[in-house]
C-alpha positions in Angstrom: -5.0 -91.3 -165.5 -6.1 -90.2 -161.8 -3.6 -90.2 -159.2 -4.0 -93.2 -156.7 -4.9 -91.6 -153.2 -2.4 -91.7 -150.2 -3.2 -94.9 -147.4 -4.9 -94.0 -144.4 -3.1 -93.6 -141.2 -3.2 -96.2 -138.9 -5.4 -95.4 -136.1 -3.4 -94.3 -133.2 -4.1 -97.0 -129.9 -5.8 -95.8 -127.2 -4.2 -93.3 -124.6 -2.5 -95.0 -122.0 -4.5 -94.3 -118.8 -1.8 -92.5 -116.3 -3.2 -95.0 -113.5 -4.2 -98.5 -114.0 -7.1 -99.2 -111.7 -8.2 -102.5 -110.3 -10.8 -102.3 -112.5 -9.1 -102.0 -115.5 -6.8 -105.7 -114.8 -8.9 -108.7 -115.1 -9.4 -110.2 -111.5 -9.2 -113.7 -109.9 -11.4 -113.3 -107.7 -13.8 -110.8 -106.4 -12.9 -107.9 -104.0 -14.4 -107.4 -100.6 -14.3 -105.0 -97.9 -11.1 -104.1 -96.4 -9.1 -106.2 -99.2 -6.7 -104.9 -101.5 -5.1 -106.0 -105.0 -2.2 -107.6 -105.0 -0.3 -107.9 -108.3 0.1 -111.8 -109.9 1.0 -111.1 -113.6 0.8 -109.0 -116.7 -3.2 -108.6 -116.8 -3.8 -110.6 -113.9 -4.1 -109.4 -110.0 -6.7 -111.1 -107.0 -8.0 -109.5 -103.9 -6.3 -110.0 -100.4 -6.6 -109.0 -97.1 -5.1 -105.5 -95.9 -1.9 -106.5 -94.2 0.2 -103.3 -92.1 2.9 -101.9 -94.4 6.3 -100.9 -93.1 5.8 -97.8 -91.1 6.0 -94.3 -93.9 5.8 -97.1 -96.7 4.0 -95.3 -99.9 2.0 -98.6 -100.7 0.0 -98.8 -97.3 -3.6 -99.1 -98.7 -4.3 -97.4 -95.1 -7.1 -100.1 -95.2 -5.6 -101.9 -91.9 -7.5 -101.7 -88.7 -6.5 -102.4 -84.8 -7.1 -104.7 -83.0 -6.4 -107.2 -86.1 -9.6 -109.5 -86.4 -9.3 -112.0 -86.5 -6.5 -112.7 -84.3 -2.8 -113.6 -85.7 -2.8 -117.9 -85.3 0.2 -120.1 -84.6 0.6 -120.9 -87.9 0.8 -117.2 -89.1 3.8 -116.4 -86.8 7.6 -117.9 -88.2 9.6 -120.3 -86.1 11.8 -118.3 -84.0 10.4 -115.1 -84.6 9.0 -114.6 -80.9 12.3 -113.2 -79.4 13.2 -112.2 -75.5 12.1 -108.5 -76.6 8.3 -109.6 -78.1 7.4 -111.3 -74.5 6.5 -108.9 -71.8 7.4 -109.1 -68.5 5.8 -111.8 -66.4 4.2 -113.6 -69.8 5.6 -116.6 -69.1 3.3 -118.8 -67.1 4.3 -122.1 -65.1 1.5 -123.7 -67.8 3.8 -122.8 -70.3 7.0 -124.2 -69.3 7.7 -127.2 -70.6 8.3 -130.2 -68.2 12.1 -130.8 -66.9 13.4 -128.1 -68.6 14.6 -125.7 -66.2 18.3 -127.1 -66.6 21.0 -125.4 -64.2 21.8 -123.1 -66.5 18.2 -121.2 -66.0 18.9 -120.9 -62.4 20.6 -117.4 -61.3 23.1 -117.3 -59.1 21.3 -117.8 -55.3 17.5 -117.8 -57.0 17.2 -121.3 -55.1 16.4 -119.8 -51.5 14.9 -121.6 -48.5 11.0 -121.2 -49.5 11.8 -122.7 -52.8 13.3 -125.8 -51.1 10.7 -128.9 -50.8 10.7 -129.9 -46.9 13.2 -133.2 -46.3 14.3 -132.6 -49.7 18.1 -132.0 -48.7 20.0 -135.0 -47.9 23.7 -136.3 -47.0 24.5 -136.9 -50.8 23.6 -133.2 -51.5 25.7 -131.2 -49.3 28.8 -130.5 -49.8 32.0 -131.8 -47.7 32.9 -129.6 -44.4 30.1 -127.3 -45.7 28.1 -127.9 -42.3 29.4 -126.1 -39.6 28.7 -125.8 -35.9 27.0 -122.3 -36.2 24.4 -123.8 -38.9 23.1 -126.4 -36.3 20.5 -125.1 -33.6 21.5 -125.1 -30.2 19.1 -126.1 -27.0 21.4 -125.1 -24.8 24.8 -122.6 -24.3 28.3 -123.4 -24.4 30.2 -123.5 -21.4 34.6 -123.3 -21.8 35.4 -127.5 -22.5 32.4 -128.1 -24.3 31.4 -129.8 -27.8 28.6 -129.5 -29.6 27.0 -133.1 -30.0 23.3 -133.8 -32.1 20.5 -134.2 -29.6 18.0 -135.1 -31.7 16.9 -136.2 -35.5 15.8 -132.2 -36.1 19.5 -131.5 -35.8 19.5 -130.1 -32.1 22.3 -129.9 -30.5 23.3 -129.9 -27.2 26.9 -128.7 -25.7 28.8 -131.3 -23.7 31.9 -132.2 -21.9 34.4 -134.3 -24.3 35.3 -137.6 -23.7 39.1 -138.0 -22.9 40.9 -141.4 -22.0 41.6 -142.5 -19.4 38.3 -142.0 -18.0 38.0 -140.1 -14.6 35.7 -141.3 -12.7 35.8 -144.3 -14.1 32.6 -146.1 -15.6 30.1 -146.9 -12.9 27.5 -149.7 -12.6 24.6 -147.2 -13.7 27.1 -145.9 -17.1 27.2 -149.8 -18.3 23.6 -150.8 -20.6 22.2 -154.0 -19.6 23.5 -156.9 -21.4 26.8 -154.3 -23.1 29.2 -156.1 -21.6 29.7 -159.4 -23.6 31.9 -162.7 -24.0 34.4 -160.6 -26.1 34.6 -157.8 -23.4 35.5 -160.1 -20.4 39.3 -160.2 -20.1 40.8 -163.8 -20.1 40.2 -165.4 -16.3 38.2 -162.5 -15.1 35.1 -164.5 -13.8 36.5 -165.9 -10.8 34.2 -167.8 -8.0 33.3 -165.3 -6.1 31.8 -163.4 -9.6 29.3 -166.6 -9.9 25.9 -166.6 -8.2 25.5 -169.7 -6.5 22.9 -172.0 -8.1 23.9 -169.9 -11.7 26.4 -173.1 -12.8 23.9 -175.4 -14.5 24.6 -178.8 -16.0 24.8 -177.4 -19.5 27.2 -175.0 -18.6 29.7 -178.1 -17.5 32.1 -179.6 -20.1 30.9 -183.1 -19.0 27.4 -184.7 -18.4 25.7 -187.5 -16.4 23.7 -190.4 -18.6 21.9 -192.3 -16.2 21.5 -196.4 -18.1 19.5 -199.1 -16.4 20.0 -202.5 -17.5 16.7 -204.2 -16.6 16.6 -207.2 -14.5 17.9 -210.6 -15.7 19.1 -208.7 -19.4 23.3 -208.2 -20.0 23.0 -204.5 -21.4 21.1 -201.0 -21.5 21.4 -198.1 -23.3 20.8 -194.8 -23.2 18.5 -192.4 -25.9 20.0 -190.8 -28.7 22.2 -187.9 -27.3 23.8 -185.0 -30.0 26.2 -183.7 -27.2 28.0 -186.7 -26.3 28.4 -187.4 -30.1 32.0 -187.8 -29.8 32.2 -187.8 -26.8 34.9 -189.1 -23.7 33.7 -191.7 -20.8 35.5 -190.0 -18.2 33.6 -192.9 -15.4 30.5 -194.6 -14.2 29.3 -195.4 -10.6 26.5 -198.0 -9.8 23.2 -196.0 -8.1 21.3 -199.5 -8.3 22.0 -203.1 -8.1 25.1 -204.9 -8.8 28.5 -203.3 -7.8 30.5 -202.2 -10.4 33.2 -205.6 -10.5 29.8 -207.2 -12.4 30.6 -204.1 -15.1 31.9 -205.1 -18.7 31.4 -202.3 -21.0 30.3 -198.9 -21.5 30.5 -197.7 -25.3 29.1 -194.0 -26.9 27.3 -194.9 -30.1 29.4 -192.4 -32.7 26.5 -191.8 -34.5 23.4 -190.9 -32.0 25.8 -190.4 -28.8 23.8 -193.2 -26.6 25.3 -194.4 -24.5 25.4 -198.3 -23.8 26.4 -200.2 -20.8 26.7 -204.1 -20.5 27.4 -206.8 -17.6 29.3 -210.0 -16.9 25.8 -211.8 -15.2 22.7 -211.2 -15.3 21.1 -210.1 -11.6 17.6 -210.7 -11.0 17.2 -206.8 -10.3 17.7 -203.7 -12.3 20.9 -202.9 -12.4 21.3 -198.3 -12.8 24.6 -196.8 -13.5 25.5 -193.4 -13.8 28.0 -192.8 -16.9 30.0 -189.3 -16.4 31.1 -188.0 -20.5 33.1 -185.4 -21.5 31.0 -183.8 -24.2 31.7 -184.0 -27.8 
């Protein structure tokens, strides 16, 4: 019998290429110019754009170009990652400051100076108590010894006078007293005496009383008045015919409470009008 002959070897795989090339993975998509591979999984890689390695890094496909094109969007760069040392100087622009949001905080010490200060923007509420002294007011004129400093003017002026000190000496003259300043509550109690009244000046509304003059026509027993606010109230202080009949034909003479006329009425009728004047003490 022949002896059976030995198995075959297997065949040996294929050497191992000491690189695997781009080519030799099966792509996702296809490359283009300045693109690079970018590993997905086992077999499998797609095509990317060059992106700047760390600075000496042995990966850098050394495919990247300056400037970058096209330019890096907002949605490219992280939140936060713009930090105080990426701006430059001056790269912030009024444009790019966000409404009401320079707080007090932002402000250095003394950055608010007088150019940065909006004209009649400063009022009472904003300065500070006893911060306003006399040397931060303009002057119009110099100090003399005695003198205080006194606002002249709504620019805050001011001009240097003499202090007022009581008693007053001189005293006030006519000229130093505004027309119409001196009033019922700065006359002293019986200062107007006669002499002080212009003659003529005393008018009847100025007197405490009044004269109603009441005819009673001729052949009637009573007149009356018209309606008469003041003398609502008022006193019959006397009455004295001007007209007619004497005063022994007189009956009555009576202030309506409501309209203050005043009536008067006679024993006998005369055949003429009779007039009498009726003196009141107003109401």
């Amino acid at each position: 019998m022949r002896p059976k002959r030995p198995p075959k070897p297997p065949t040996p795989p294929p050497p191992i290429p000491a690189v695997v090339k781009p080519e030799d993975l099966d792509a996702i998509n296809p490359p283009a110019v300045n693109k690079i591979p970018t590993y997905i999984s086992p077999g499998k890689f797609q095509w990317n754009p060059s992106l700047p390695g760390p600075k000496g890094d042995k990966g850098d496909p050394g495919a990247i170009t300056r400037p970058i094109s096209p330019a890096v969007t907002a949605d490219e760069i992280a939140a936060g990652a713009v930090t105080a040392l990426k701006l430059a100087t001056d790269s912030v622009e009024t444009a790019k400051i966000k409404d009401l949001n320079v707080t007090t905080g932002k402000l250095a010490v003394s950055a608010v100076t007088q150019p940065k200060i909006a004209p009649n923007s400063v009022g009472w509420s904003e300065l500070k108590d006893d911060s306003v002294q006399p040397s931060h007011i303009r002057a119009t004129n110099e100090p003399v010894t005695g003198q205080v400093p006194a606002v002249s003017d709504v620019q805050y002026n001011f001009d240097f006078i003499t202090p007022v000190t009581r008693p007053l000496d001189p005293p006030v003259a006519t000229e130093e007293i505004g027309a119409g300043a001196v009033g019922s509550s700065q006359l002293a109690v019986d200062s107007v005496t006669t002499e002080k009244i212009q003659n003529g000046a005393v008018t009847s509304p100025k007197l405490g009383y009044k004269a109603v003059s009441v005819t009673i026509p001729a052949l009637a027993l009573s007149g009356s008045s018209g309606p008469d606010p003041e003398l609502v109230g008022g006193q019959i202080l006397g009455s004295y015919p001007s007209v007619g009949n004497a005063l022994v034909n007189l009956r009555e003479i009576v202030i309506a409470p409501a309209s203050g006329a005043v009536s008067v009425s006679i024993w006998a009728a005369v055949a003429v009008d009779n007039t009498f004047n009726v003196v009141v003490l107003r109401g």
